[in-house]
VMD Tcl script that builds the backbone (N, CA, C; Angstrom):
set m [mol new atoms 399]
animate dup $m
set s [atomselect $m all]
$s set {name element resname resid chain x y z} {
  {N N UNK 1 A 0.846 -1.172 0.000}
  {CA C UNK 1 A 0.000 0.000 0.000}
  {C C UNK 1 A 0.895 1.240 0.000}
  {N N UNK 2 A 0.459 2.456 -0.536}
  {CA C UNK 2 A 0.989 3.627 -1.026}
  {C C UNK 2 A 0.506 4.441 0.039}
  {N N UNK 3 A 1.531 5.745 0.595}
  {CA C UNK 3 A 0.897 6.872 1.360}
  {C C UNK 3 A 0.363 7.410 0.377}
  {N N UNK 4 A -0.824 8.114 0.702}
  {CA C UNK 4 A -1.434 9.365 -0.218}
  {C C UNK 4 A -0.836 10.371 -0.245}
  {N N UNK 5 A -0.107 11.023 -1.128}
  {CA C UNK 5 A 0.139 12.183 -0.877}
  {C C UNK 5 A -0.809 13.555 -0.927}
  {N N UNK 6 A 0.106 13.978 0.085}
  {CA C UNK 6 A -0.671 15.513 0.709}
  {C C UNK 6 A -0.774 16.227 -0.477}
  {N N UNK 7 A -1.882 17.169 -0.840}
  {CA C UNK 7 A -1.788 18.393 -2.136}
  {C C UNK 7 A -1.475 19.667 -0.583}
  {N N UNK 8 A -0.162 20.795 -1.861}
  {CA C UNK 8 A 0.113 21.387 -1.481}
  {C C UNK 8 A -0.773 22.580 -2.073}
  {N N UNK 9 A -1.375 23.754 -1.179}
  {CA C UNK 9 A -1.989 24.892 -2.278}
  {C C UNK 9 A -0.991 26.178 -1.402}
  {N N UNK 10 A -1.215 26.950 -2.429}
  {CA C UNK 10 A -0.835 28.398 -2.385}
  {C C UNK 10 A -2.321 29.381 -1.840}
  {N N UNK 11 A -1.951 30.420 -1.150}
  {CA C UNK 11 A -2.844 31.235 -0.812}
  {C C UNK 11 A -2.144 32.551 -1.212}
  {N N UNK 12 A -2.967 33.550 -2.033}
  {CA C UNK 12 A -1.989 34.749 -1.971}
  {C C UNK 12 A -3.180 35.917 -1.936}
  {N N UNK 13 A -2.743 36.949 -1.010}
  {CA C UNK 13 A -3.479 38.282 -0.681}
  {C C UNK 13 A -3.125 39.486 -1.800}
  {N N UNK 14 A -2.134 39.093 -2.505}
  {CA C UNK 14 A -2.116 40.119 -3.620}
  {C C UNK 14 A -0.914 41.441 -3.219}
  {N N UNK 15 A -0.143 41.054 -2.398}
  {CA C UNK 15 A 0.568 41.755 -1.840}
  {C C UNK 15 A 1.696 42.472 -2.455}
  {N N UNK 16 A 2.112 43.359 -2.253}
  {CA C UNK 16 A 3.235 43.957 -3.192}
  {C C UNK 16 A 4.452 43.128 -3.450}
  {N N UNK 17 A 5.256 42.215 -2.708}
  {CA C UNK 17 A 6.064 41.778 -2.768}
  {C C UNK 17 A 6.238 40.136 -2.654}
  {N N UNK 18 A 4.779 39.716 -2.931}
  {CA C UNK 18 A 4.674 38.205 -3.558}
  {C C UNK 18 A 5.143 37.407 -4.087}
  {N N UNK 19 A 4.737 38.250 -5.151}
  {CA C UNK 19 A 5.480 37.984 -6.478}
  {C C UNK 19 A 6.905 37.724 -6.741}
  {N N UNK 20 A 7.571 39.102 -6.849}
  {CA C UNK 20 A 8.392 39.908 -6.760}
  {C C UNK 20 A 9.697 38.658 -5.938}
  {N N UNK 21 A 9.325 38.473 -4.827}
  {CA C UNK 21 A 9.954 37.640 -3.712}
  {C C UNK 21 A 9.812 36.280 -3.237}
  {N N UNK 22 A 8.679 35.635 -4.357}
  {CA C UNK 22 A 8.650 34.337 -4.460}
  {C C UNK 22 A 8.369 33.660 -3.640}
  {N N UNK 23 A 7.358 34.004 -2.810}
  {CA C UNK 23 A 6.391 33.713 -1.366}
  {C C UNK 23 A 5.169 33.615 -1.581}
  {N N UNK 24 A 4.334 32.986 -0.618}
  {CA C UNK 24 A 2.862 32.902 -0.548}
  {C C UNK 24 A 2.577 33.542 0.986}
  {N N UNK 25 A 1.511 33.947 0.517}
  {CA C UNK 25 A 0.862 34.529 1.937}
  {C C UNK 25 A 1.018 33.254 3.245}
  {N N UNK 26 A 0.209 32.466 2.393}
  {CA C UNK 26 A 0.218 30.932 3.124}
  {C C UNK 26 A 0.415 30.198 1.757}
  {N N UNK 27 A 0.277 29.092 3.088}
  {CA C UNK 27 A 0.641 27.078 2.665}
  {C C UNK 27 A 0.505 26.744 3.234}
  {N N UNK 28 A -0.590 25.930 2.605}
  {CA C UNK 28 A -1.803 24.261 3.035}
  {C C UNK 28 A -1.120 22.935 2.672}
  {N N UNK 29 A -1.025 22.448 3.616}
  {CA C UNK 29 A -0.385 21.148 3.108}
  {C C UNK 29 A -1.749 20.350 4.446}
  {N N UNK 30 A -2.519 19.387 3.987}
  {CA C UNK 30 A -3.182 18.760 4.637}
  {C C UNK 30 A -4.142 19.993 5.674}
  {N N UNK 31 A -4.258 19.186 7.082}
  {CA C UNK 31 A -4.692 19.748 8.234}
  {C C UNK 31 A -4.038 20.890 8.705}
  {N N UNK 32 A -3.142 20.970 8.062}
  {CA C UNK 32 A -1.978 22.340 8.550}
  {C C UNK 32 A -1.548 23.488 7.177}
  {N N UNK 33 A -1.997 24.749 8.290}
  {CA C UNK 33 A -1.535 25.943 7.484}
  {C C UNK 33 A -0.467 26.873 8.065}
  {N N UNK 34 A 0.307 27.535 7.041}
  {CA C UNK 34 A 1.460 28.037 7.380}
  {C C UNK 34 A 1.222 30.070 6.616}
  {N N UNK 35 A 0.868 30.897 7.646}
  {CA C UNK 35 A 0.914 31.889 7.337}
  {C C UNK 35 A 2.138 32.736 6.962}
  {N N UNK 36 A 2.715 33.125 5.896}
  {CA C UNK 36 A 3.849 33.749 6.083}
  {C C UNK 36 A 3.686 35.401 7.112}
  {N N UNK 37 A 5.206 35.769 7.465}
  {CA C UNK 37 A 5.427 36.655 8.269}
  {C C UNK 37 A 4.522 38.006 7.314}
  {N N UNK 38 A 3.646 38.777 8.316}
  {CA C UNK 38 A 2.572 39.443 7.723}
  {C C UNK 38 A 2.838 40.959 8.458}
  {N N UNK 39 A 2.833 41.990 7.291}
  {CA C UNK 39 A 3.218 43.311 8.226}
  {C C UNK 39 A 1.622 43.988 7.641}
  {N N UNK 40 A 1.680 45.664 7.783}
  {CA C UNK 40 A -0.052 46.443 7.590}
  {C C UNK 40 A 0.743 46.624 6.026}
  {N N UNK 41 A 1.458 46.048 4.938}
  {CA C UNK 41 A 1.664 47.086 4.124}
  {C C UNK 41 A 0.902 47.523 3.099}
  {N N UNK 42 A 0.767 48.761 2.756}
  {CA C UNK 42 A -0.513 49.198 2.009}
  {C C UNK 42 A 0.177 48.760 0.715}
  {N N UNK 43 A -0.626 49.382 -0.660}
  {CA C UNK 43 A 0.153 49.098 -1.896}
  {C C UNK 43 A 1.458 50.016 -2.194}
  {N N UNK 44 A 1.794 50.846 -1.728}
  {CA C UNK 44 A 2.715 51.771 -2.383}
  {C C UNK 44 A 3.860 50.992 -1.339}
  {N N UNK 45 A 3.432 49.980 -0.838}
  {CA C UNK 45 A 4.729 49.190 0.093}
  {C C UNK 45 A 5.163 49.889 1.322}
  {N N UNK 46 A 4.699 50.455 2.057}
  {CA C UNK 46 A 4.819 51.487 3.202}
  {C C UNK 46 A 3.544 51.051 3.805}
  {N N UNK 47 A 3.843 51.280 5.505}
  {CA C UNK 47 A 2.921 50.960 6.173}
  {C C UNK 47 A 1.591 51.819 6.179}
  {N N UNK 48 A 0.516 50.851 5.984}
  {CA C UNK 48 A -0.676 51.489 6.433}
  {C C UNK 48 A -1.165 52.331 7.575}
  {N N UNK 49 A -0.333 52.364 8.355}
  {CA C UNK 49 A -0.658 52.834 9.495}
  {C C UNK 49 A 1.082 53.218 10.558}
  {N N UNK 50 A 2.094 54.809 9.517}
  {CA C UNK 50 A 2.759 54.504 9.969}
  {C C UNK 50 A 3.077 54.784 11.545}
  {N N UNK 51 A 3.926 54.850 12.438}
  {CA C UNK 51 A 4.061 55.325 13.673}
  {C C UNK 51 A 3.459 54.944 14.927}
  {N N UNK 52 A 2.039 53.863 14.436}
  {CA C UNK 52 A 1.384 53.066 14.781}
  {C C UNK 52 A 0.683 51.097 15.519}
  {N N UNK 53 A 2.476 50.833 16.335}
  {CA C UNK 53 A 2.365 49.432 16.246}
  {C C UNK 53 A 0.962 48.788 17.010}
  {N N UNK 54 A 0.070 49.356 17.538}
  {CA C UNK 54 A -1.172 48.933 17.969}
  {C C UNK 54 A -2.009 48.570 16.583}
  {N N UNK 55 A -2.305 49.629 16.118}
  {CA C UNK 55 A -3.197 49.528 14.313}
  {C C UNK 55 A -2.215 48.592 13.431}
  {N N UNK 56 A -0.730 48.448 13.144}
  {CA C UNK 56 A 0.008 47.913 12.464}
  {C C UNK 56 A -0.192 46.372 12.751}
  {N N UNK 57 A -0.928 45.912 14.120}
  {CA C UNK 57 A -0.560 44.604 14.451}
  {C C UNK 57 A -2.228 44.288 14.457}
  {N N UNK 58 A -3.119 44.739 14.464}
  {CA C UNK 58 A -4.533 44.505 14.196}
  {C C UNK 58 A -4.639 44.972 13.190}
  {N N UNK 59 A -3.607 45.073 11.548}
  {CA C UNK 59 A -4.271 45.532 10.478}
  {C C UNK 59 A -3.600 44.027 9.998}
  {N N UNK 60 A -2.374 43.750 10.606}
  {CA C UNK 60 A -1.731 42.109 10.513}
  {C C UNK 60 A -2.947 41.068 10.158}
  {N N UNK 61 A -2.890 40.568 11.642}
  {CA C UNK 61 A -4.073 39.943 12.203}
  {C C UNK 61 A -5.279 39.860 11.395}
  {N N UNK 62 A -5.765 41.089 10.861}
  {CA C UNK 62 A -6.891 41.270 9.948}
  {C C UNK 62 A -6.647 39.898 8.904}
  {N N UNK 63 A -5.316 40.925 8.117}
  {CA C UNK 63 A -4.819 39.900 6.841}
  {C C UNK 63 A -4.625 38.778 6.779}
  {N N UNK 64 A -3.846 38.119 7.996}
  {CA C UNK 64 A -3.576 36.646 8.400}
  {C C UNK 64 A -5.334 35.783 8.774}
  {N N UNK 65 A -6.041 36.541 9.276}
  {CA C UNK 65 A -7.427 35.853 9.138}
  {C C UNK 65 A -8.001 36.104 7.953}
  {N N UNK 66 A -7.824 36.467 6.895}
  {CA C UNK 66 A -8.303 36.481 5.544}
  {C C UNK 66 A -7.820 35.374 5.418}
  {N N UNK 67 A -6.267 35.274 4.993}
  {CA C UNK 67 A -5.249 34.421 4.496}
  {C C UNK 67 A -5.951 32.844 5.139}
  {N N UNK 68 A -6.241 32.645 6.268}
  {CA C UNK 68 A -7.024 31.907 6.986}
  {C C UNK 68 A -7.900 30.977 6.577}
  {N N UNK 69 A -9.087 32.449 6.635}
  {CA C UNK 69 A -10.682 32.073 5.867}
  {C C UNK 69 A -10.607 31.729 4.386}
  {N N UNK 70 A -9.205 32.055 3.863}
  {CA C UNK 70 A -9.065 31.833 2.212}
  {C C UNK 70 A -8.903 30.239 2.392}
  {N N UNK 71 A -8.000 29.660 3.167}
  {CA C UNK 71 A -7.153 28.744 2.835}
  {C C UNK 71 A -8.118 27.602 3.868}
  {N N UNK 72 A -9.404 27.801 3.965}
  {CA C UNK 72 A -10.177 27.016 4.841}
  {C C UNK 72 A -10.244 26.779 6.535}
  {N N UNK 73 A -9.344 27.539 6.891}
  {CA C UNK 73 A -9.252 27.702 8.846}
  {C C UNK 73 A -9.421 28.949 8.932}
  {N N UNK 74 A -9.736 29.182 10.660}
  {CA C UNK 74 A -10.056 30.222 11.266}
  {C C UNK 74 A -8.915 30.549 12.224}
  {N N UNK 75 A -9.250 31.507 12.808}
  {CA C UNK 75 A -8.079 31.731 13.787}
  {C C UNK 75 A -8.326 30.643 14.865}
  {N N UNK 76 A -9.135 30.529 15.384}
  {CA C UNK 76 A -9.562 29.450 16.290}
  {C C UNK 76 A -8.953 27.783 16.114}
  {N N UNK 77 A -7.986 28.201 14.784}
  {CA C UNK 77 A -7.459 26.877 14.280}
  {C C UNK 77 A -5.498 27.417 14.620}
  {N N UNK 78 A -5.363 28.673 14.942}
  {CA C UNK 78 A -4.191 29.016 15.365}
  {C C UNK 78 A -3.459 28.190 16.484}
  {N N UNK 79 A -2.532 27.992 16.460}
  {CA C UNK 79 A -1.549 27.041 17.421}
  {C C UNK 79 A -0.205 27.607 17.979}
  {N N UNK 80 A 0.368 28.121 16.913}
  {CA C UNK 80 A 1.478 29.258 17.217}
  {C C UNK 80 A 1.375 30.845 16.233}
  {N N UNK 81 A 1.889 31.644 17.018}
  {CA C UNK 81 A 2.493 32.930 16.525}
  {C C UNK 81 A 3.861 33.334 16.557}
  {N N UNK 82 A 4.067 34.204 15.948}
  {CA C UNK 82 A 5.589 35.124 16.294}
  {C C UNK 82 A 5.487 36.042 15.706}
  {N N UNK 83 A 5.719 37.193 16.538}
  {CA C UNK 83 A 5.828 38.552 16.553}
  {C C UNK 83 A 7.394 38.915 16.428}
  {N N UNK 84 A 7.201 40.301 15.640}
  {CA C UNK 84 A 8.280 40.566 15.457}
  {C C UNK 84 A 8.572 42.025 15.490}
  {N N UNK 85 A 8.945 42.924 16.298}
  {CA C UNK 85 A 8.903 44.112 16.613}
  {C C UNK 85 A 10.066 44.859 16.763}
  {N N UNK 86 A 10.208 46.001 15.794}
  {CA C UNK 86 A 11.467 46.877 15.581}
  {C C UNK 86 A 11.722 47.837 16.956}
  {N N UNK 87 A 10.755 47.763 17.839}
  {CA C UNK 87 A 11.217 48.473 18.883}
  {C C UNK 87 A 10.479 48.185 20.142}
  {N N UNK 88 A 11.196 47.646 21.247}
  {CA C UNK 88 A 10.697 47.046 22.190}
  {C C UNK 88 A 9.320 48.140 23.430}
  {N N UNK 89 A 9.538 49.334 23.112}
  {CA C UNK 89 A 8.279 50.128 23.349}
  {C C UNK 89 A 7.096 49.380 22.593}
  {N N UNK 90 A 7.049 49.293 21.466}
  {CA C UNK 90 A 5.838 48.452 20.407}
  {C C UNK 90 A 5.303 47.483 21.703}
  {N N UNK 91 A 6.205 46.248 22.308}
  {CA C UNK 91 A 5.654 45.631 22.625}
  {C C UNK 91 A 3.984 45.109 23.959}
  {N N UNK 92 A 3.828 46.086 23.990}
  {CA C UNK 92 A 2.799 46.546 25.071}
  {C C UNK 92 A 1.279 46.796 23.752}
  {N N UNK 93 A 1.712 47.364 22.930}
  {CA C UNK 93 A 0.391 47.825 21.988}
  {C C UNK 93 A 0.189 46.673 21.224}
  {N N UNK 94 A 1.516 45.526 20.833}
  {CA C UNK 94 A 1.309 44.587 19.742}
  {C C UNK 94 A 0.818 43.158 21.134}
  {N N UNK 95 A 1.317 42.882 22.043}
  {CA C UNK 95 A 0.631 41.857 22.966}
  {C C UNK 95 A -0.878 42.104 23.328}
  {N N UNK 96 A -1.359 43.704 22.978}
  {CA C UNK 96 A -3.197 43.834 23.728}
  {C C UNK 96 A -3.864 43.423 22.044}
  {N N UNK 97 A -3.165 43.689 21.167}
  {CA C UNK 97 A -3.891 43.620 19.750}
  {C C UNK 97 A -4.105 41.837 19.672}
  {N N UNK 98 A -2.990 41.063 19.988}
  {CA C UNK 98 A -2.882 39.837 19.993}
  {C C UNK 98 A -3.540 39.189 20.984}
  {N N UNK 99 A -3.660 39.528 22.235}
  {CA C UNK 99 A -4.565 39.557 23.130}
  {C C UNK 99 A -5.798 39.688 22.906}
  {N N UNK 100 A -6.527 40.701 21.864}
  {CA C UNK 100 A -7.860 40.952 21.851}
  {C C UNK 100 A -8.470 39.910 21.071}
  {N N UNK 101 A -7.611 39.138 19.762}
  {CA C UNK 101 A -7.748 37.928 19.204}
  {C C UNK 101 A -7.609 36.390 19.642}
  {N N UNK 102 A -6.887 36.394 20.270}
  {CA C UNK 102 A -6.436 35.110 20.775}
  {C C UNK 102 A -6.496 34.904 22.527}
  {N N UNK 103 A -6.982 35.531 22.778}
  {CA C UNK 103 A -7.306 35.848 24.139}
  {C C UNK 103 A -7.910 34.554 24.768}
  {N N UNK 104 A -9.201 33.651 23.864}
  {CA C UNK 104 A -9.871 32.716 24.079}
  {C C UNK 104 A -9.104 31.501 23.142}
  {N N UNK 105 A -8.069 31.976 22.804}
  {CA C UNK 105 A -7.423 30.734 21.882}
  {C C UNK 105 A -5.823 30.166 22.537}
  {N N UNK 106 A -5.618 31.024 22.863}
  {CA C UNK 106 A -3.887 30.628 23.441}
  {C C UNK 106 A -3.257 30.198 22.615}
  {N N UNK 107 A -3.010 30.507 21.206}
  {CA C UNK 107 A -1.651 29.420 20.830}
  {C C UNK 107 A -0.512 29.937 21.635}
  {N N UNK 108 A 0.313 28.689 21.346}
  {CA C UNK 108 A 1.907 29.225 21.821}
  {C C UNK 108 A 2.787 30.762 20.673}
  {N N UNK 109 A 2.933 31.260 21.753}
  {CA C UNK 109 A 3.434 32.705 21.188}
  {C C UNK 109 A 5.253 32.750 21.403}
  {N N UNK 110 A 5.410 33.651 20.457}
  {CA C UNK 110 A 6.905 34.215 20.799}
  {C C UNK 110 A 6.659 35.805 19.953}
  {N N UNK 111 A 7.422 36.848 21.084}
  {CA C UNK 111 A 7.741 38.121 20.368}
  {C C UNK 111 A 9.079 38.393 20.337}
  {N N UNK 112 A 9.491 39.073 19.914}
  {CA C UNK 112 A 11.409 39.225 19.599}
  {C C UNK 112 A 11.447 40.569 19.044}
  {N N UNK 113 A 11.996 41.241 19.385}
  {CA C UNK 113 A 12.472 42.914 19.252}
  {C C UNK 113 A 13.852 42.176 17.461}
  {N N UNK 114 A 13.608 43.162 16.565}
  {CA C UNK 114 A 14.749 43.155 15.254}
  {C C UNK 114 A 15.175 43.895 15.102}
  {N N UNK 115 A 16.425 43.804 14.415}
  {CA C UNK 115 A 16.949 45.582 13.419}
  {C C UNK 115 A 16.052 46.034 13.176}
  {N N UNK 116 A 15.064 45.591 11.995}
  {CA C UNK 116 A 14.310 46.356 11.469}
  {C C UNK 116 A 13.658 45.002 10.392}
  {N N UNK 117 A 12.616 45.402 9.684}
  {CA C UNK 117 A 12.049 44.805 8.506}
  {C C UNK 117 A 11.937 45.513 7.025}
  {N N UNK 118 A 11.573 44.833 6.118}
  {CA C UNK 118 A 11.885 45.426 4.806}
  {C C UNK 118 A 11.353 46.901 4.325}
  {N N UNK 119 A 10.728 47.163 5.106}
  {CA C UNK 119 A 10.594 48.943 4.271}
  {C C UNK 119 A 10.398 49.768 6.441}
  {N N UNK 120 A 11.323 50.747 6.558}
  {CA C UNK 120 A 11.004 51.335 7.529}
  {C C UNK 120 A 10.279 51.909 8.124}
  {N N UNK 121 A 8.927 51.816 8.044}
  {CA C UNK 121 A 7.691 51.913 8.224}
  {C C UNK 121 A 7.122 51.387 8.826}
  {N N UNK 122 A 7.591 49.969 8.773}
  {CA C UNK 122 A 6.774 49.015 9.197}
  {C C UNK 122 A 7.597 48.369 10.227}
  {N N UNK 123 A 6.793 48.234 11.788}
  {CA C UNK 123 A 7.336 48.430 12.620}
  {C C UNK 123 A 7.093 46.857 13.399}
  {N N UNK 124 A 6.245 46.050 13.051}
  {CA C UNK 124 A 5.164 45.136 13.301}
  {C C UNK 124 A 5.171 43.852 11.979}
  {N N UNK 125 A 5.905 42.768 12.646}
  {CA C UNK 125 A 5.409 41.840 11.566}
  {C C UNK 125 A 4.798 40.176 12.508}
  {N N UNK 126 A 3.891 39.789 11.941}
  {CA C UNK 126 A 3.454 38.232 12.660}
  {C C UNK 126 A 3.255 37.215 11.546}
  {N N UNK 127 A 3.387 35.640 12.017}
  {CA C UNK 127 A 3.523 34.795 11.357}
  {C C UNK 127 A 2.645 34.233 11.969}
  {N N UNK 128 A 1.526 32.917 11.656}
  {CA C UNK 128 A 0.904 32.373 12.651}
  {C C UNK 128 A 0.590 31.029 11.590}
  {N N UNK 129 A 0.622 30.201 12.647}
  {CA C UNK 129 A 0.649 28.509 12.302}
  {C C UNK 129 A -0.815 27.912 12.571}
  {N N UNK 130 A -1.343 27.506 11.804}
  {CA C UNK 130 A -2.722 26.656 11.804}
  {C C UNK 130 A -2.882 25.487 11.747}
  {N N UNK 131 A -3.649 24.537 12.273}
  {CA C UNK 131 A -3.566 22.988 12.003}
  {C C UNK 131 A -5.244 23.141 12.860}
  {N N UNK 132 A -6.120 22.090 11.544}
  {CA C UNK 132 A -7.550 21.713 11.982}
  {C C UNK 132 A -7.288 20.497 13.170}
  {N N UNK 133 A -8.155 20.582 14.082}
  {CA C UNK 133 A -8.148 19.633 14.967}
  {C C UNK 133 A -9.441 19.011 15.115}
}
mol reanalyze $m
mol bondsrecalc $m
mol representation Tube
mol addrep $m
């Protein structure tokens, strides 16, 4: 007898640097989804909301539950996160935004202060891991 193999799909939000950088928003492989690292960026590639890591990390969140509802899970199917924050002040506004979502969900979290991320604007990036149970 043969394993079945898993189909892999692509999910993409249409993002400026998709393409460009040879990424998917997400990836479905079976029961498990893999959100890539998600910042607010508007189209002109600059943050939606700059100066802002409270709005920057609930405009995230927004996108990563699209990316989600696209790819057949909810947040309620979340298991892990990681935050990623250019300045450790951020971290108080980006834990209540993550808090206001996952509050009744708990995945396992990690936040980590960086140099910085790809356009300086953007101050706020999250990744979050899904698997149906």
């Amino acid at each position: 007898m043969t394993a079945q193999r898993l189909v892999r799909r692509t999910i993409s939000s249409g993002g400026p640097y998709e393409a460009s950088a040879g990424y998917s928003r997400a990836v479905v492989v079976g029961d498990r989804c893999w959100v890539a690292g998600t910042t607010d960026t508007a189209a002109d590639g600059r943050s939606a909301h700059p100066g802002d890591p409270g709005a920057q990390a609930r405009a995230a969140l927004d996108i990563i539950a699209r990316a989600l509802a696209d790819a057949g899970f909810a947040l309620h199917d979340v298991v892990r996160t990681r935050m990623y924050v250019t300045d450790a002040a951020a971290i108080p506004a980006v834990l209540a935004a993550h808090g206001e979502r996952f509050a009744a969900i708990r995945p396992a979290a990690t936040i980590v202060v960086v140099a910085g991320l790809i356009e300086p604007s953007l101050v706020v990036e999250i990744e979050a891991d899904a698997e149906r149970t």
